[in-house]
C-alpha positions as CSV (number, residue, x, y, z in Angstrom):
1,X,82.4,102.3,82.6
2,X,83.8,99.9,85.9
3,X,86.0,97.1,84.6
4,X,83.7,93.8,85.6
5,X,85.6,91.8,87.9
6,X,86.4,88.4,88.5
7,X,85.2,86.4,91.6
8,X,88.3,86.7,94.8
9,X,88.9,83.0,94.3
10,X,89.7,83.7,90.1
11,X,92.0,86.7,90.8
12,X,93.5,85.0,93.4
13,X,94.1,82.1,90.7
14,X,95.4,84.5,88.7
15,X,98.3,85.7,91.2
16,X,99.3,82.5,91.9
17,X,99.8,81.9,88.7
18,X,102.2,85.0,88.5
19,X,104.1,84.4,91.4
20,X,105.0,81.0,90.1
21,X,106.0,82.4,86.4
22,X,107.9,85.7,88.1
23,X,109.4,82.8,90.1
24,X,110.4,80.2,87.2
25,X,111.0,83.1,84.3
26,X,111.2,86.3,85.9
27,X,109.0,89.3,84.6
28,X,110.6,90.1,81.1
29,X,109.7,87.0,80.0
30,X,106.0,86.9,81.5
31,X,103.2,87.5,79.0
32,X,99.8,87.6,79.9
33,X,99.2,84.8,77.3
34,X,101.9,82.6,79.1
35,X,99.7,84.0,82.4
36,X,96.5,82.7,80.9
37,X,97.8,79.3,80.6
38,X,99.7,78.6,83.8
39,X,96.5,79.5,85.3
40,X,94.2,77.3,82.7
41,X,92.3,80.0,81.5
42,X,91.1,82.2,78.7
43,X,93.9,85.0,78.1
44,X,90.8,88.0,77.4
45,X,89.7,86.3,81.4
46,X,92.6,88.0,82.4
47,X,92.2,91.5,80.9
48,X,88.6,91.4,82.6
49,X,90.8,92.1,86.5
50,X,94.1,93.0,84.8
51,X,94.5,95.7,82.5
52,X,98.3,94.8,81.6
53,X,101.3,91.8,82.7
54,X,102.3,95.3,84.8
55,X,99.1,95.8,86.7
56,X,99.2,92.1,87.7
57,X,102.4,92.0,88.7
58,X,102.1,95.1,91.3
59,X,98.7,92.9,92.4
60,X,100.9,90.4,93.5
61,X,103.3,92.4,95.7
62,X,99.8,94.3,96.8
63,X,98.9,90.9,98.0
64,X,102.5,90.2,99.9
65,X,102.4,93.5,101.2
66,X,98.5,92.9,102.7
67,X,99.7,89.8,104.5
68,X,102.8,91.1,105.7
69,X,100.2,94.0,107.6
70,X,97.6,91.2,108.5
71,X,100.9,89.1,110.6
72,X,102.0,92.4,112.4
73,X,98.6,92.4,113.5
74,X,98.3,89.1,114.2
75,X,101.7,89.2,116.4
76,X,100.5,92.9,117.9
77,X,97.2,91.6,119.5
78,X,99.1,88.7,120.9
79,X,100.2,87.4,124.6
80,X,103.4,88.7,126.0
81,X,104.7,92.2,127.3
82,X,105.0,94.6,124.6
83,X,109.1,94.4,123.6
84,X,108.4,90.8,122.9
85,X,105.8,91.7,120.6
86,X,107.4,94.5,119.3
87,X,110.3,92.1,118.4
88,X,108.8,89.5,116.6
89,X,107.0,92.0,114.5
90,X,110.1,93.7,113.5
91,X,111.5,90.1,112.3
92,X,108.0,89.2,110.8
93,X,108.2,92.7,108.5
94,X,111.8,91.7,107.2
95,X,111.8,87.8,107.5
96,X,107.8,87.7,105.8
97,X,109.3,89.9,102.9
98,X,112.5,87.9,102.3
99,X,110.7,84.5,102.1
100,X,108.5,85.9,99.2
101,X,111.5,87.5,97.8
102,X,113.6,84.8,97.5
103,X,111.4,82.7,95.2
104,X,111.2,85.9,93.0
105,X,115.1,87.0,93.2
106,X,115.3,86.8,89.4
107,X,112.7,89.3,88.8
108,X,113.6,92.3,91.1
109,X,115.6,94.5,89.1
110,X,113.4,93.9,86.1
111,X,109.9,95.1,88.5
112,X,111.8,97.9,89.8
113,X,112.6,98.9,86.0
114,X,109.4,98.7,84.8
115,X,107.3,100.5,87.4
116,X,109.3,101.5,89.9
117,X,107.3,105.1,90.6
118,X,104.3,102.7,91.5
119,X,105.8,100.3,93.3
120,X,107.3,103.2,95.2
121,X,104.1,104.7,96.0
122,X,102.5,101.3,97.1
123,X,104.9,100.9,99.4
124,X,105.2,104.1,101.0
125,X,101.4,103.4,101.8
126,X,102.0,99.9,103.1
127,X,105.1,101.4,105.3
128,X,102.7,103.7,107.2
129,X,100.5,100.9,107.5
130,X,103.0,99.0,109.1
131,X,103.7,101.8,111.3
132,X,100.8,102.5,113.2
133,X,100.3,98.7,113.8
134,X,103.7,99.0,115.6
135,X,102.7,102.4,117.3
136,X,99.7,100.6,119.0
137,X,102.4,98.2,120.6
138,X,104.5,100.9,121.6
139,X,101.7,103.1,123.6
140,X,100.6,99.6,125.1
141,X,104.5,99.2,125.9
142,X,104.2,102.7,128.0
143,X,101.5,102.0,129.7
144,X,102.3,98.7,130.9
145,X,105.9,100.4,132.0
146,X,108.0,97.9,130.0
147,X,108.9,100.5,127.0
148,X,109.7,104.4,127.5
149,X,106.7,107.1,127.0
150,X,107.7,108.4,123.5
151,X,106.1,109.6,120.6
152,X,104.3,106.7,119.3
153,X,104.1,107.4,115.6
154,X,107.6,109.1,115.5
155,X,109.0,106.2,117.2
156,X,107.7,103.6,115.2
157,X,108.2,105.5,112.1
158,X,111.6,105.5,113.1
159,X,111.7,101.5,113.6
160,X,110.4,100.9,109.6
161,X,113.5,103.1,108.4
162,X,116.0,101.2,110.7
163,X,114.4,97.6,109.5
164,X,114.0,98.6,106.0
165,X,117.9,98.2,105.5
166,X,117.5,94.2,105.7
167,X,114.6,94.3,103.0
168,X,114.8,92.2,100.2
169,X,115.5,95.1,97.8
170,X,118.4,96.1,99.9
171,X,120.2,93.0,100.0
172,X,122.4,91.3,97.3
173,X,121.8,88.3,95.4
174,X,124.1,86.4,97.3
175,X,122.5,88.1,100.7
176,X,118.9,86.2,99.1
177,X,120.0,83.2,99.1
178,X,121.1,83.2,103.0
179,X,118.1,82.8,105.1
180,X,119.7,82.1,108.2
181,X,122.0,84.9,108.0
182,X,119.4,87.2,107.5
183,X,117.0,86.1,110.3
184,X,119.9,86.2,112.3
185,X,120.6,89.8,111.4
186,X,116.8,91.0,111.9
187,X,116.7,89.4,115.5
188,X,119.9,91.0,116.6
189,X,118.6,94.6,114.7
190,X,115.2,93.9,116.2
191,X,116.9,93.3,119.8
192,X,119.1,96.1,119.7
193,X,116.4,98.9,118.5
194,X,113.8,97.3,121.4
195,X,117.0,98.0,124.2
196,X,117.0,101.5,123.1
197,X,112.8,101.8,124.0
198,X,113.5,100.3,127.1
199,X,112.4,102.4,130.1
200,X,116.3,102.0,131.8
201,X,118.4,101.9,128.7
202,X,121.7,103.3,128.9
203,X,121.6,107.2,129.1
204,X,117.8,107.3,130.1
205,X,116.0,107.8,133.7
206,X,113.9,105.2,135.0
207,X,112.2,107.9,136.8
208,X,112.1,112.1,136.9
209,X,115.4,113.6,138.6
210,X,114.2,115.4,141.8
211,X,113.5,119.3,141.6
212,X,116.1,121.4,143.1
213,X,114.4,123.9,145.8
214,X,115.7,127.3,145.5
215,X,117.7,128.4,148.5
């Protein structure tokens, strides 16, 4: 039989409470009964969304993960030629991730320990989200003439791989704790991948070379 579930506003109680005890003691020491409390409820309220500490847990990077989609969005149907848009979403998908991160650096190798098959899978489906949000920028890009006709999902497949290596789970502990640095960084990756879509980047016509008649 369905699990009954709580109303949005009590599960969404419920993950705030998590992400501020993943912040202040890290996931090893989370327990659902320490969960219950911070969020002023019963602990059996819990188990009625939540079937372990483990299933909340991946709820809250679910949740991240949603609103880092929901901003590329936001950014994508936006004013501005396409490079500028695709720019800021490149920063948005890195810099969106870091800021929730950082508040939660303590409990990143313990999360990946404990499920890190499911939190592998989530994201892999959250990745190709991500991607055809950028794709739709990049075919608007080549019809508007200010990025190159190339293959769309290809293309933007290959701009999640190239940002993913300024993630939070890719960075150091000392790395987390420089915000700057690592905005930085993203705008200059982010600038640098958008000058290689640009219809005259180095090595690329701006237009078809002329036939050659035969003689």
């Amino acid at each position: 039989m369905a699990r009954p579930r709580l109303r949005p506003d009590a599960d969404a109680r419920i993950l705030d409470a998590a992400d501020r005890l993943l912040a202040r003691v890290g996931y090893a020491r989370m327990t659902v009964a320490a969960l219950a409390r911070e969020a002023g409820i019963g602990k059996g309220t819990v188990y009625l969304s939540f079937r372990s500490k483990e299933d909340v847990a991946l709820a809250c990077i679910d949740r991240m993960a949603g609103r880092v989609v929901e901003r590329l969005r936001v950014l994508a149907a936006g004013p501005g030629p396409a490079p500028e848009r695709l720019r800021a979403m490149l920063v948005a998908r890195v810099m969106e991730r870091f800021d929730y991160a950082r508040g939660h650096s303590r409990s990143l190798d313990a999360l990946l320990a404990a499920f890190r098959p499911r939190l592998l899978e989530r994201r892999a489906r959250r990745f190709a989200e991500e991607a055809r949000v950028l794709a739709g920028v990049l075919r608007a890009g080549a019809r508007e003439g200010s990025l190159a006709p190339a293959p769309p999902a290809a293309t933007a497949a290959a701009l999640v791989t190239a940002t993913n290596a300024l993630l939070p789970y890719s960075l150091s502990a000392a790395e987390l704790g420089r915000r700057g640095a690592v905005a930085a960084r993203a705008a200059r990756l982010a600038s640098l991948l958008i000058a290689g879509l640009g219809p005259t980047a180095p090595g690329r016509r701006s237009e078809p070379a002329p036939r050659r008649t035969p003689r």
